[in-house]
C-alpha positions as CSV (number, residue, x, y, z in Angstrom):
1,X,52.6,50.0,178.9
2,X,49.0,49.4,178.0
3,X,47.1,46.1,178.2
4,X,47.6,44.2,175.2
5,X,45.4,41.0,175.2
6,X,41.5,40.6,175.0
7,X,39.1,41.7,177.8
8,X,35.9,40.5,178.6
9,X,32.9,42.8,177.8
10,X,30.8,43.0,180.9
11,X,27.1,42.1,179.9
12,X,24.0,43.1,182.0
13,X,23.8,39.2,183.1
14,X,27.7,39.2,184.4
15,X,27.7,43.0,185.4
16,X,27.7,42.1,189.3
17,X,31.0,39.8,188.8
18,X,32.9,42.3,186.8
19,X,32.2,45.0,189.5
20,X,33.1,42.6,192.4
21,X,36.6,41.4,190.9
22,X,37.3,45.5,190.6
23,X,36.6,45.3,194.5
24,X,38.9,42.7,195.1
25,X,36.0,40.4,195.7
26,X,34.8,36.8,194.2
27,X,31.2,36.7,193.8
28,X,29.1,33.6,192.4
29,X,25.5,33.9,191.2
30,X,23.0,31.4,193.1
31,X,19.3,30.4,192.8
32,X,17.0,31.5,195.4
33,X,14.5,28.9,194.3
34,X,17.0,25.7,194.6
35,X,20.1,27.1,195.7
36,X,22.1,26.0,192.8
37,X,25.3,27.7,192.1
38,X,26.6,28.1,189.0
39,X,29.2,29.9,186.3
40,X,29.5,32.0,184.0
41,X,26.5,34.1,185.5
42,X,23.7,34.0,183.2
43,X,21.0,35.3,184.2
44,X,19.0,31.9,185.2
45,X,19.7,28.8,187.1
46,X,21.0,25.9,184.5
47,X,18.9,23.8,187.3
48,X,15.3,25.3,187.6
49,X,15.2,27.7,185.1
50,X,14.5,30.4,187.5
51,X,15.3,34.2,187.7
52,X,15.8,34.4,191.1
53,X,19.4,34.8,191.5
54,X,21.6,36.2,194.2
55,X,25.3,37.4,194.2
56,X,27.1,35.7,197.4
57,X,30.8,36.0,198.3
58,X,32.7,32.6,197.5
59,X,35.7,31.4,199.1
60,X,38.3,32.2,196.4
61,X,39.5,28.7,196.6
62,X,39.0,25.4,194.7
63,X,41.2,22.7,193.0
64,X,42.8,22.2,189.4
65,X,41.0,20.3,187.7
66,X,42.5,20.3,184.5
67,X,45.3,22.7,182.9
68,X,46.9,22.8,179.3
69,X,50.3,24.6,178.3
70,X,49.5,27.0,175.5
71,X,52.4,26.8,173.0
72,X,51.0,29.0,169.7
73,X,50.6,32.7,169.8
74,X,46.8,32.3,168.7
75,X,46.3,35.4,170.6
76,X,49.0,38.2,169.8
77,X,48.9,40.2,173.3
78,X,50.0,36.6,174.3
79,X,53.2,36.0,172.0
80,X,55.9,37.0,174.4
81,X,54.1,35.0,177.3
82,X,54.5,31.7,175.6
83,X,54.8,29.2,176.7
84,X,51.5,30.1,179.5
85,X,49.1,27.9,181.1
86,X,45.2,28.0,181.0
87,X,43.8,25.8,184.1
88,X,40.6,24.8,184.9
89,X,39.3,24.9,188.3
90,X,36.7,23.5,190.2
91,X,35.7,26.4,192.6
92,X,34.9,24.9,196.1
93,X,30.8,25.6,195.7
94,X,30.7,23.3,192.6
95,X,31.1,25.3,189.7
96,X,34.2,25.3,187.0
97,X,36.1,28.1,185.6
98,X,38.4,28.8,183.5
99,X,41.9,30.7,184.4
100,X,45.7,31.0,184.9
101,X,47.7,29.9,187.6
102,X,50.4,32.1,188.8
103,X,54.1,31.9,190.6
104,X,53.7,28.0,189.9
105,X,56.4,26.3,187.6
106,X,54.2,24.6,184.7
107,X,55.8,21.0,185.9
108,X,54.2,21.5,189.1
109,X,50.8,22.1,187.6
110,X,48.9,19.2,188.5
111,X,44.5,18.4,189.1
112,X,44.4,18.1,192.7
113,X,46.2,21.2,193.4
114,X,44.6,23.4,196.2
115,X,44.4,27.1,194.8
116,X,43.3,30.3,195.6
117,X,42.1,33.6,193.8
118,X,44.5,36.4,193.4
119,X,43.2,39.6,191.3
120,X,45.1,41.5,188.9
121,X,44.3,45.1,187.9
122,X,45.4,45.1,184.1
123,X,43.5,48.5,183.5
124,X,42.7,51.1,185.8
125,X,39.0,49.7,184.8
126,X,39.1,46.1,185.2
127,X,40.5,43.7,187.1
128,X,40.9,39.6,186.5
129,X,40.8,36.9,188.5
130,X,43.9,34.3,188.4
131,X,44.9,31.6,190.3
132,X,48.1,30.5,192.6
133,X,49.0,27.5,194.9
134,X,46.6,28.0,198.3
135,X,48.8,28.3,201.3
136,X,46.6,26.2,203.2
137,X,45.5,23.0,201.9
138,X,41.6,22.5,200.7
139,X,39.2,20.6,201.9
140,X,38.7,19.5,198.3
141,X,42.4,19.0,197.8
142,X,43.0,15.7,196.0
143,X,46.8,15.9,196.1
């Protein structure tokens, strides 16, 4: 069965991530100048300005921080998935992003919840990062 719902199209600034998640890997841009970490990866540092950047391997694990139940098919690769949740997550080196959480119930979606990544190949080309409960507890873990 082929992939149904929208991919991402890999720009020269997010290349390196793309390429990293195919590999199994998390990577997060940094600044060499101030050492600000930040996502999405675009090409400078939201802090400094600078174009010094550096891909480093995160930890794979943060925290929901927020989360919403999608109900409407707005996207139709998405219909027979409803109802699905889109969580936000506050990676454990500061910066947010946007995901799903997966093998969680939706009424044990909760901010504080410890998570880590888990990749999914959807094409033979690209690969996506989700989420699912951490099996050890984060530092950052508010629960």
């Amino acid at each position: 069965m082929a992939y149904d719902k929208p991919l991402p199209v890999p720009t020269r600034e997010d290349r390196p991530f793309w390429e990293a998640a195919r590999e199994h890997r998390f990577v997060l841009p940094r600044c060499r100048e101030c050492g600000h970490v930040w996502f999405p990866p675009y090409e400078s540092c939201q802090r400094c300005l600078s174009f010094e950047r550096e891909w480093f391997e995160a930890s794979e694990r943060g925290v929901v921080w927020g989360y919403t139940l999608m109900q409407q098919p707005y996207v139709p690769g998405y219909r027979d998935e409803l109802p699905y949740n889109v969580v936000l997550v506050e990676l454990e080196e500061g910066p947010m992003v946007y995901s799903n959480l997966v093998g969680v119930p939706d009424d044990e979606i909760r901010p504080g919840l410890a998570v880590e990544a888990v990749f999914e190949d959807v094409t033979e080309e690209f690969t996506l990062i989700r989420f699912r409960r951490a099996e050890e507890p984060s530092g950052r873990d508010r629960t």
